[in-house]
N, C-alpha and C positions, 0 to 999 in steps of 0.2 A: 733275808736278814732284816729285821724290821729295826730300826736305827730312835732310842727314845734319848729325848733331850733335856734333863731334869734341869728347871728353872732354880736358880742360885740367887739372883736377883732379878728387879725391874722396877727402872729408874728413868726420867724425864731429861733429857737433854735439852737446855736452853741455851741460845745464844751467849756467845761470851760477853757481847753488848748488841743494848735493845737495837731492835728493829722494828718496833711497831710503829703505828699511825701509816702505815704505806699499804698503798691497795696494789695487788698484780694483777694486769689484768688478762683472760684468758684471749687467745687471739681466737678466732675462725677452727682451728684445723685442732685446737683445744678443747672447744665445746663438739667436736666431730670425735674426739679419744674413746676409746672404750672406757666403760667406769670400772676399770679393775686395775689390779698392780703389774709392774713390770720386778717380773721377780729376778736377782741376782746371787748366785752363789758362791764363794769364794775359798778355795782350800790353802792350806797353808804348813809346810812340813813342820817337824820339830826344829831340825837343823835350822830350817828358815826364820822359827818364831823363839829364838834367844834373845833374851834381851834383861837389861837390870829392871827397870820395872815392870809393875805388871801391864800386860798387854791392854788387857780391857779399861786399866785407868788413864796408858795413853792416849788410846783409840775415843775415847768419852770427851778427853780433852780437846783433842787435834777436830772433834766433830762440832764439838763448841764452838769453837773459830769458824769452821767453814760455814759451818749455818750461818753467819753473820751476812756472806756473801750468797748462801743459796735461799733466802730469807724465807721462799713461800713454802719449801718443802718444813717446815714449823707455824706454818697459818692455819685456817681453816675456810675450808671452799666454798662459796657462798653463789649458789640461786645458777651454776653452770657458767657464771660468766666474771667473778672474780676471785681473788684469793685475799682473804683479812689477812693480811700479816702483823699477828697479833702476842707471837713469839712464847706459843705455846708447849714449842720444841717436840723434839722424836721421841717416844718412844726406844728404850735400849734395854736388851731380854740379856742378860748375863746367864748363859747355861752350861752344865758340864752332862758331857759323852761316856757314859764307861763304858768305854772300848777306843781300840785305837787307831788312829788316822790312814795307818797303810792297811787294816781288814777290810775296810769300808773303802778304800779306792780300789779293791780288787773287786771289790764288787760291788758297784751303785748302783743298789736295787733301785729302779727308778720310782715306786710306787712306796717307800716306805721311807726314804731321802728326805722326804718332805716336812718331817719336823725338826730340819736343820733352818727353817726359814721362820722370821717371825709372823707369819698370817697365814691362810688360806690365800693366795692373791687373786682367785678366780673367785672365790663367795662372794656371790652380789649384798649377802646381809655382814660380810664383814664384823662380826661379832667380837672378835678377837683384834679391830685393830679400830682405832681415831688417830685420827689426822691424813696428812698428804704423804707419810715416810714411815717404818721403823727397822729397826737393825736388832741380828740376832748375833752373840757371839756364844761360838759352840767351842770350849775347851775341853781337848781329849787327853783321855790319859798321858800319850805318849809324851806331850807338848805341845802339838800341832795343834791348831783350829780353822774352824770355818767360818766366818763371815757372812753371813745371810741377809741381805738389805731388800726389803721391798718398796717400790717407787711409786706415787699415786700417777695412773698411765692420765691424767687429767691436765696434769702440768709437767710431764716428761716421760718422753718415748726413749728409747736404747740409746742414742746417742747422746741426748740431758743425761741420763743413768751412768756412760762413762766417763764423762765430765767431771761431774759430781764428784766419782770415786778418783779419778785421775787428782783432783784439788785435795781430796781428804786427805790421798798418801801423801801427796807434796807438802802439807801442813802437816802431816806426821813427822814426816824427815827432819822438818825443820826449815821446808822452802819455801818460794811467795809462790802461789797459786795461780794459775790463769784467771783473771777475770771474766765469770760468764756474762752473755748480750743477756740484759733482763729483759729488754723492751721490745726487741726488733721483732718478735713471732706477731704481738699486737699490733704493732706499727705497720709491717706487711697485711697482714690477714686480720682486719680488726674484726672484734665479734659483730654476731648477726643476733637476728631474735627468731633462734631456730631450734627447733628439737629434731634430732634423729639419731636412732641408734642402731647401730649400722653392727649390732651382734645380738639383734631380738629376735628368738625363737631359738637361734645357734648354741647356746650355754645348755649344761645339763642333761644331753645327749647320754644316753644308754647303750651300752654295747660298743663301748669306745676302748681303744687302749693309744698309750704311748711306748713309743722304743727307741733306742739309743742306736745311728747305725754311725760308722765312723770309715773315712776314706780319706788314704794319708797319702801324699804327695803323689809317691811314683806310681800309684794307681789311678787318682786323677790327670796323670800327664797322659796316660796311657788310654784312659777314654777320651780325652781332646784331640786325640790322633789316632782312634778306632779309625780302624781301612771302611771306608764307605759309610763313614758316620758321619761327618758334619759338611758341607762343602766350604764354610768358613773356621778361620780361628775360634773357637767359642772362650770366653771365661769359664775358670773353675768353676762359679756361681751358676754360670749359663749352661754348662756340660751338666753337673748333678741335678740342676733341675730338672731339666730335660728327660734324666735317665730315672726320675723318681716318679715325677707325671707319667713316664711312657710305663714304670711298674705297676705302680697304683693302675693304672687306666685296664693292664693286665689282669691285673689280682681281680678288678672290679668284676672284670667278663669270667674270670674263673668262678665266682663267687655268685654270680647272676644267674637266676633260670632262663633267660634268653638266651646266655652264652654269645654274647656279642661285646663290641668294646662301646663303651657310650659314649654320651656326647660329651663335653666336659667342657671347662676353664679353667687358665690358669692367670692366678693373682702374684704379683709382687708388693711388699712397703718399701716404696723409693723414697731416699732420703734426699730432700727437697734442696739443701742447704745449700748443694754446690752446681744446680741447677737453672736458677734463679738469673734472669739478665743484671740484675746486684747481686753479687754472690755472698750469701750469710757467712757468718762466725760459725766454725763448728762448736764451738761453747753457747751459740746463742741458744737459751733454755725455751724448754715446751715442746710441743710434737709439728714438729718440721718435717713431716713426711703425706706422702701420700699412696694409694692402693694403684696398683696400675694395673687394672684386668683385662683380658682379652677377651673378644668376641667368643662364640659357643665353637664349639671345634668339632665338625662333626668326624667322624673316623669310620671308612669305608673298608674292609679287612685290615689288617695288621698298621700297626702304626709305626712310625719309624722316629730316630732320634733325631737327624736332619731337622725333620718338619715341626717336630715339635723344639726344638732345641732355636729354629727360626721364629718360632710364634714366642718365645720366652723374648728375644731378644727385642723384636718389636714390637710386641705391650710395653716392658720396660723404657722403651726408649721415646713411648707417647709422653713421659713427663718430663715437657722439655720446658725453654721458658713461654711455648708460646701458650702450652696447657697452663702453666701456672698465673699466667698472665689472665687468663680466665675464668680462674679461680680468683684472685683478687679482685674479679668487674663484675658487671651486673650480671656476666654469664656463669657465676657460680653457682648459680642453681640447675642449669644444663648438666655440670659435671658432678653435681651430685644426686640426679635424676639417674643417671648412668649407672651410677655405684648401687644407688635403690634396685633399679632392673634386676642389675648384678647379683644382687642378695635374694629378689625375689623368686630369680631362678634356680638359685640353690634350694630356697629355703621350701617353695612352693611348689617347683615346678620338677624338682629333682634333678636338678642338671646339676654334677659334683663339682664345685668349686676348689681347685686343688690351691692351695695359700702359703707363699713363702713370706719369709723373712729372715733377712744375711744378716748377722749379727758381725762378719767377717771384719769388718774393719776397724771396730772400735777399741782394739789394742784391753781390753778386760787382761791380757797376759801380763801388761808391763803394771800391773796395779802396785807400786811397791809402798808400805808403806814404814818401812825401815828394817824390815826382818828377812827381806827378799820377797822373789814374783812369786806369785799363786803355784802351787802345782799341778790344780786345776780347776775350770772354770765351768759351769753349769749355769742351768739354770731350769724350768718347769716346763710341760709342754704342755699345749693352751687346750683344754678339757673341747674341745670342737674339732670334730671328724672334719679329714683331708689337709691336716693344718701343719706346717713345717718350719721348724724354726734351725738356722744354721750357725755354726759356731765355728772357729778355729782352734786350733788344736795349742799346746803349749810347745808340739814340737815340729820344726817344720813348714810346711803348708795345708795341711791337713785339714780335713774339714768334718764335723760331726753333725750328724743331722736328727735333730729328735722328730720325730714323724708322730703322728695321731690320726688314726684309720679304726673304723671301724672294726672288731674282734675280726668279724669274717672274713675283710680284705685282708688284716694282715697277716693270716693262715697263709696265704696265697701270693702277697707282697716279699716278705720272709725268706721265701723259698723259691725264687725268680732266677732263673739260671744267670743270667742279663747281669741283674746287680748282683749275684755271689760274686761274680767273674773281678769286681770291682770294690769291694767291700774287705775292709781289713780283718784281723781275727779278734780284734777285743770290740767288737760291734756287740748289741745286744738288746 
C-alpha cells in the first residue's frame, strides 16, 4: 500500500528571536558524523490530536521558540568544522494523507512509509532538502497525524534528536524546556583538521532489503533464560543482539556456495555521555557516541548464543573512559586507525560487519506535545546491508528491530527456526 503525501503548504520557520552572529562549533566526533539525516517518525491518533486550534499552526509556533535554544539546527554548515548560525530556520512541509491513520498502522509497508518524512535522509545529493533540519506534518483524514522530522546526523545523533523533540513538546504544552549543553561536545572533543568517512563505498548497495521484526517482553525474558544459553544475565539489548548476529551469521552460510558460517563482526554506537570520567548532560547537543567493534570472530561449526552474546558485551564495554580518554589525546588517531581496518574489512576484504544501534532509551514514546504520546514511533532503515537499528515499543518492554540484509540472506534470516521461536506475530 504505497502511502502518497500531497503537499498543502511549505513554509520557513524562523526563530521567534535572532540568534545570529554566533558560530557552533563542530567538536571531533561531529566532523567523524556521517553526512546524512537521522530520520524520525512520529504517529499520533485522532483521539490524541483534538485540540481548538489547528495543530500545525501550534506546532509552527512552539518550533519558533525552541529553535531559539536549538540555534544551529536553522544555521548552515560550513567547511565540516562549524555551523553559521545565521537563523535561516526549518523548513516545515504541511501535507494531507487521504487515507486514514489506523489502515496504515495495520500495515507499515516499510518501502512506501517513506513519503511521510520530509527528505530522502540517505541521498548524499539531498535534493529535496537545505539546511541542518526539516519537519513534515502528515494530516489524515481521520484526525490523526504523523510528524516526520529529519536531523542533520553532522550536529546531532539520536539522542540530540530526542532532546530536541522532548523541548519542542514541553514548549507545546506550555512548559520551560530543559536547556541543551551547546558547548561541552567541542569543549571535550575539539575539532581536528581531518577528513574521514567512515560510510564510503557502504551507501547504494543493490540487492538490499529492510524489515520490521518486533519482540515483546515476555519473549525477551524468555530468551535471557534460554536453558543453556547465556552463562550470564545478558540485557534485553545484549540477548537480541546476540540472537540476530547468531541469524544473520546463519542465513549467511545458507545463502553461500561454501555453505559454511563466515567470519564476521559485530559493531555497537555507544552513547558516550554517561561514560566519560566527567559524566555529559544527556541534553548536551551533537554526536556523543562512538562505534564499538569487535575483533573478526572466526566461527568453527555451529555457533552458539553464549559466545556470541559474550563478544557483544565486551566490544561494548571497551568504551570506557579510559578509551575515551584516548580519543581526546594524541592517541586519537590509533582509534580511529581501528575503525578504518574495521571498515576496510567489510568493505574490501569481505568480512560482514553486523551494526547495531539501541535507540532503547531515548523515551521518543513520552514525546507529548499536548494531544497525548505517539501511538507509534518509527523511523527508516539505513540503505547498508547487515545494519540494525533498535527501538522500543509503545507498550511494555518490547523491542523492534529494523534489520537491513542483503535480499538473499534475508530469504533465509526470515525463516530461522531460532528467531521464529522468539519473534512476535505483527513482525514483518
Amino acid at each position: 500500500m504505497e502511502v502518497k503525501a500531497e503537499i498543502v503548504s511549505k513554509e520557513t520557520i524562523k526563530p521567534s528571536s535572532p540568534t545570529s552572529n554566533k558560530l557552533f562549533k563542530l567538536s571531533l566526533l561531529d566532523q567523524l558524523a556521517p553526512p546524512f539525516y537521522v530520520p524520525i517518525l512520529l504517529f499520533y491518533s485522532a483521539s490524541d490530536a483534538t485540540h481548538n486550534k489547528p495543530i500545525s499552526h501550534e506546532l509552527k509556533a512552539s518550533l519558533s521558540q525552541v529553535l531559539t535554544l536549538y540555534y544551529p539546527f536553522c544555521g548552515t554548515l560550513r567547511d565540516n568544522s562549524t555551523v553559521e548560525c545565521n537563523d535561516e530556520g526549518v523548513v516545515f512541509t504541511d501535507c494531507r494523507v487521504p487515507m486514514e491513520l489506523s489502515s496504515l498502522l495495520k500495515n507499515p509497508d516499510l518501502h512506501h512509509i517513506n513519503h511521510l518524512f520530509p527528505c530522502d535522509p540517505y541521498n548524499p545529493a539531498r535534493e529535496t532538502l537545505t539546511g541542518n533540519m526539516a519537519v513534515q506534518f502528515n494530516h489524515f483524514t481521520c484526525g490523526g497525524f504523523a510528524l516526520g522530522v529529519c536531523f542533520s546526523h553532522k550536529i546531532a545523533d539520536a539522542s540530540t534528536a530526542a532532546s530536541f523533540l522532548t523541548a519542542w513538546a514541553a514548549t507545546s504544552r506550555g512548559n520551560k524546556p530543559i536547556l541543551p549543553q551547546m558547548e561541552e561536545g567541542a569543549q571535550v572533543f575539539p575539532p581536528r583538521k581531518i577528513e574521514m568517512d567512515m560510510i564510503r563505498g557502504m551507501m547504494g548497495q543493490k540487492s538490499i532489503v529492510t524489515k520490521r521484526f518486533v519482540f515483546n517482553r515476555t519473549n525477551i525474558s524468555r530468551l535471557k533464560q534460554k536453558p543453556g544459553g547465556f552463562d550470564f544475565t545478558p540485557t534485553s539489548v545484549e540477548a537480541v543482539t546476540a540472537l540476530i548476529w547468531k541469524s544473520s551469521l546463519e542465513a549467511a552460510k545458507a545463502s553461500s556456495e561454501e555453505g559454511k558460517i563466515p567470519a564476521s563482526m559485530v559493531s555497537h554506537a555507544v552513547n558516550i555521555r554517561s561514560r566519560m570520567a566527567q559524566t555529559l548532560s544527556e541534553h548536551s547537543m551533537g554526536n556523543l557516541w562512538q562505534q564499538a567493534v569487535s575483533p573478526v570472530v572466526e566461527a568453527e561449526g555451529e555457533v552458539g548464543l553464549r559466545d556470541l552474546c559474550e563478544r557483544v558485551r565486551e566490544t561494548v564495554r571497551k568504551i570506557d573512559g579510559n578509551y575515551v580518554s584516548k580519543l581526546q589525546g594524541d592517541e586519537f588517531y590509533k582509534v580511529l586507525e581501528s575503525l578504518k581496518e574495521a571498515r576496510r574489512m567489510a568493505t574490501e576484504k569481505g568480512v560482514p560487519c553486523y551494526s547495531f544501534s539501541s535507540w532503547m532509551r531515548f523515551g521518543f514514546y513520552e514525546t507529548d506535545f499536548g494531544w497525548g504520546k505517539p501511538s507509534y514511533v518509527r523511523t527508516i532503515g539505513v540503505p547498508i546491508k547487515n545494519v540494525v537499528i533498535l527501538m522500543g515499543t509503545k507498550v511494555g518492554d518490547g523491542m523492534e528491530a529494523w534489520i537491513t540484509l542483503t535480499s538473499r540472506d534475508m530469504l533465509h534470516f526470515e525463516k530461522n527456526p531460532e528467531l521464529l521461536e522468539f519473534l512476535s506475530f505483527d513482525s514483518q
